[in-house]
C-alpha positions in Angstrom: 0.0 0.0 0.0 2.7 2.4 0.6 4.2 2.3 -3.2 0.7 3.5 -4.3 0.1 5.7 -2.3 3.7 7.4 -3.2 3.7 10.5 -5.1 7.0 11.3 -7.3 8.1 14.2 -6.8 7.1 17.4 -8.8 9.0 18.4 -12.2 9.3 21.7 -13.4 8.2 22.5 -16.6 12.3 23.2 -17.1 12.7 19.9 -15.7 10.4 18.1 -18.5 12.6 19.9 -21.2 16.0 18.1 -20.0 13.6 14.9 -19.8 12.7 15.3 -23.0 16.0 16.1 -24.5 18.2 14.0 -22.8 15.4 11.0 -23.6 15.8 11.7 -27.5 19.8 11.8 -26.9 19.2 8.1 -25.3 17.4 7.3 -28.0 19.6 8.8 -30.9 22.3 6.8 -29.2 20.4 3.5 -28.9 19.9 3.5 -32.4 23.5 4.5 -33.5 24.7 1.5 -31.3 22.8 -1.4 -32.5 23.9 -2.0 -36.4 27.6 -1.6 -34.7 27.0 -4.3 -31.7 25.5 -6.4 -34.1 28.1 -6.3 -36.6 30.7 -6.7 -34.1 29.3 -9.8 -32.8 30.0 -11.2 -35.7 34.1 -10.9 -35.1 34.3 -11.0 -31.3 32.8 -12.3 -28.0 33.6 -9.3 -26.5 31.7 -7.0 -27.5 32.4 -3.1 -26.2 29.2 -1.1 -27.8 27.0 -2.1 -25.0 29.7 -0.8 -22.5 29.7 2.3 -25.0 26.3 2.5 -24.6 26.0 2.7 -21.1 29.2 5.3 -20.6 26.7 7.2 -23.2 24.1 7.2 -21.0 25.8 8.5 -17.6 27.2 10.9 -20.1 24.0 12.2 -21.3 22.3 12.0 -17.9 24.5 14.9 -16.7 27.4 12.5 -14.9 30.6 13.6 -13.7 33.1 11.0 -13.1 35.8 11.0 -11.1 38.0 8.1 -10.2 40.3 7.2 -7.1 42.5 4.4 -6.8 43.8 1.5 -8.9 41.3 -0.9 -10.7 42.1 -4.7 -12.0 42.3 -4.5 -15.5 41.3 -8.1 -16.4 39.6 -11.2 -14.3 37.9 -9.0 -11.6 35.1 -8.9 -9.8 33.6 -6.1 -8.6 31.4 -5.9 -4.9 30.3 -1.9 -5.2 27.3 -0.4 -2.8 23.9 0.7 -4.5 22.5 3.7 -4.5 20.5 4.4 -8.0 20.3 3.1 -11.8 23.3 5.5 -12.3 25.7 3.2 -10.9 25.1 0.6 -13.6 26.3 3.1 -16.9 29.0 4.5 -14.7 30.4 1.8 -13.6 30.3 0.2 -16.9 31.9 4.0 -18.3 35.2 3.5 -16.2 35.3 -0.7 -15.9 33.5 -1.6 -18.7 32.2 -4.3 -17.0 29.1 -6.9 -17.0 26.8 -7.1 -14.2 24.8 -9.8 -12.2 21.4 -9.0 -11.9 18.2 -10.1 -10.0 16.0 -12.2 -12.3 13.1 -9.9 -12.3 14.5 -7.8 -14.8 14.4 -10.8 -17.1 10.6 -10.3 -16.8 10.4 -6.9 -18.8 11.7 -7.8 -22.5 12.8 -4.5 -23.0 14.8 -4.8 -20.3 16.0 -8.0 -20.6 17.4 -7.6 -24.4 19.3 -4.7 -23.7 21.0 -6.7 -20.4 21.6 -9.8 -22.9 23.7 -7.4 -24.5 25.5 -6.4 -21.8 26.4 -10.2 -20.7 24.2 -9.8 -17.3 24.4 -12.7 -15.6 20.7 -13.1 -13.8 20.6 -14.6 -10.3 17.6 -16.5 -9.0 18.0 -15.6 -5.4 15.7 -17.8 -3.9 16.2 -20.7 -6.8 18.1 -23.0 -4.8 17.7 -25.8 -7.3 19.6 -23.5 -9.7 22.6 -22.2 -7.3 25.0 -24.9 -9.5 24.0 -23.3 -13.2 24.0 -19.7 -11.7 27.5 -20.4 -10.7 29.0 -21.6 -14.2 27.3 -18.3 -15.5 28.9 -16.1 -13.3 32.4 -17.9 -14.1 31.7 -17.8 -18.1 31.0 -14.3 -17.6 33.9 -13.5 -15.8 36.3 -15.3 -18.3 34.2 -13.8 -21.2 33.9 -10.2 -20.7 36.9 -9.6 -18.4 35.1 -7.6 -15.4 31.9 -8.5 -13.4 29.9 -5.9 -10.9 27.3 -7.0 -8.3 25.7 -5.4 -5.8 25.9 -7.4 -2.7 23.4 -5.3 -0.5 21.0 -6.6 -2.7 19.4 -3.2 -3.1 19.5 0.5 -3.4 20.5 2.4 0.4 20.6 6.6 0.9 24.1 7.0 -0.1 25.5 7.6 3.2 25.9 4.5 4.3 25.8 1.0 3.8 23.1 -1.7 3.7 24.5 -5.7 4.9 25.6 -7.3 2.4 23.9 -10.4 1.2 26.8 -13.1 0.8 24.7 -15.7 -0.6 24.4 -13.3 -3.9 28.6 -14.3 -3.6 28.0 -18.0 -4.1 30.0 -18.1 -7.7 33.1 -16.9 -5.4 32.8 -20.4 -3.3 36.0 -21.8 -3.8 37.4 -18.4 -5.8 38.1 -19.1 -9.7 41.9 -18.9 -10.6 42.8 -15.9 -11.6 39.8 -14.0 -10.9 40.9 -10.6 -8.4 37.9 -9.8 -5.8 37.7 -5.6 -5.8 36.1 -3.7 -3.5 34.8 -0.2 -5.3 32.8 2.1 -3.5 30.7 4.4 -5.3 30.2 8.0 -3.2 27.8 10.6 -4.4 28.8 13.8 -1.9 26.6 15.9 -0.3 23.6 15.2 -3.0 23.6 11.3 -1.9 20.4 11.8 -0.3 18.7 13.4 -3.5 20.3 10.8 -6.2 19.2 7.7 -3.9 16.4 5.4 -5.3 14.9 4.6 -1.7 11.7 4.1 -0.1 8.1 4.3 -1.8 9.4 5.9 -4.7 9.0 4.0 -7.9 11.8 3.9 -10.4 10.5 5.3 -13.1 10.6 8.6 -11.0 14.0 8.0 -9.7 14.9 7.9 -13.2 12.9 11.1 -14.5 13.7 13.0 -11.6 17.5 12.5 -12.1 17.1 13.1 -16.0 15.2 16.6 -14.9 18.1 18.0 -13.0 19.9 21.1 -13.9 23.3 20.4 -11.6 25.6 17.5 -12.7 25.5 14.2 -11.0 28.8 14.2 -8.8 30.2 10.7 -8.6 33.7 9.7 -7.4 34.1 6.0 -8.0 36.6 4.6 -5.3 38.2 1.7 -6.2 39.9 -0.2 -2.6 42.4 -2.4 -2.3 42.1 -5.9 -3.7 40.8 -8.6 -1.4 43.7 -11.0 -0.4 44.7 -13.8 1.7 41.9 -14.9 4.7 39.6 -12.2 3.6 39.2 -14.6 0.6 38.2 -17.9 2.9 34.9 -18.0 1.7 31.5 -16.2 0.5 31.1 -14.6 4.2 35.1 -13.2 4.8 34.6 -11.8 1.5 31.4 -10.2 1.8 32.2 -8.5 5.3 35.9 -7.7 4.1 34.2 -5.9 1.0 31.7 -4.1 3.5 34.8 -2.9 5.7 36.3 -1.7 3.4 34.0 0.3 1.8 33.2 1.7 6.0 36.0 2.7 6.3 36.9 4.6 3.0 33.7 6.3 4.1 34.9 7.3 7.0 32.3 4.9 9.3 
């Protein structure tokens, strides 16, 4: 009852002008994509327009990027907090990652054809039957495309701090593939946290309008930590609350 009786927020008739523009932008971009990912599929596996696509998309949206630290250039995995859909095309912009996603997605076609393209690995959380096959995804994926992201709170928090962390969502990490580096990244959104976060009643559609309608830049330093080593890698568990640590403490928590 309390997502409909939510009201999104107002938008100024300003506001429905950037909306409008930076949805025909999206669109423009879409299109100009799709005769070049298909055509590239038919040379490589890994395929970069979708990654492209996405870095397009924070781009357009009014992003600002800034990076800190040193990322793992090939066979990492990437545990990073959630606070709204821009962390998806900004991680991709500086990673160019993959992610794992819940499979609920896979419900909306739309949505589900454009994260094919990206190599999203979907995760049936409460599929226990499926754990096995889930697994060898994840590990393809990670072998295929070089970088994978999840969120392992599981869902979107304010921005100021940090949800738990959900280790089963780190089952493909139980034993750790060779070769594969665990990364911490932390994604901090300043002062505006608060007013970027996709939380409570409100729906998505109006977390997504309202950030297309705003007139200041989206702030976003992506932090990535140190790489996970040694008994921090014992298991799903260690890794999940090493990750969270981490990611407390270059908050300052």
């Amino acid at each position: 009852m309390a997502l409909a009786l939510s009201r999104p927020r107002a938008v100024s008739p300003l506001g429905w002008l950037r909306i409008t523009l930076r949805l025909a932008a999206m669109a423009a971009l879409l299109l100009a994509c799709l005769p070049l990912y298909y055509l590239l599929r038919l040379f490589t596996h890994h395929n970069p327009v979708p990654r492209l696509f996405l870095s397009g998309v924070a781009w357009i949206a009014g992003v600002q990027l800034r990076r800190e630290g040193q990322r793992v250039h090939r066979g990492a995995f990437l545990l990073a907090n959630h606070v709204s859909w821009i962390d998806i095309p900004a991680i991709a912009a500086v990673t160019g990652s993959a992610f794992v996603g819940h499979d609920g997605l896979a419900s909306m076609p739309l949505l589900k054809w454009l994260c094919a393209m990206n190599d999203t690995v979907f995760i049936a959380r409460h599929d226990r039957a499926s754990v096995a096959r889930q697994i060898e995804q994840v590990r393809t994926a990670l072998s295929d495309t070089g970088a994978l992201a999840i969120f392992p709170e599981g869902t979107t928090s304010d921005g100021t701090g940090l949800l738990p962390f959900k280790s089963a969502l780190l089952s493909a990490l139980e034993p750790l593939p060779d070769g594969i580096a665990v990364q911490p990244v932390l994604l901090h959104y300043g002062p505006e946290a608060a007013d970027i976060a996709w939380v409570r009643e409100e729906h998505g559609l109006d977390n997504f309008l309202r950030i297309l309608a705003r007139r200041r830049p989206v702030r976003l330093t992506v932090h990535f930590l140190p790489v996970l080593a040694g008994q921090q890698l014992a298991n799903r568990k260690t890794i999940a609350q090493a990750a969270r640590e981490a990611m407390l403490q270059a908050l300052g928590r």
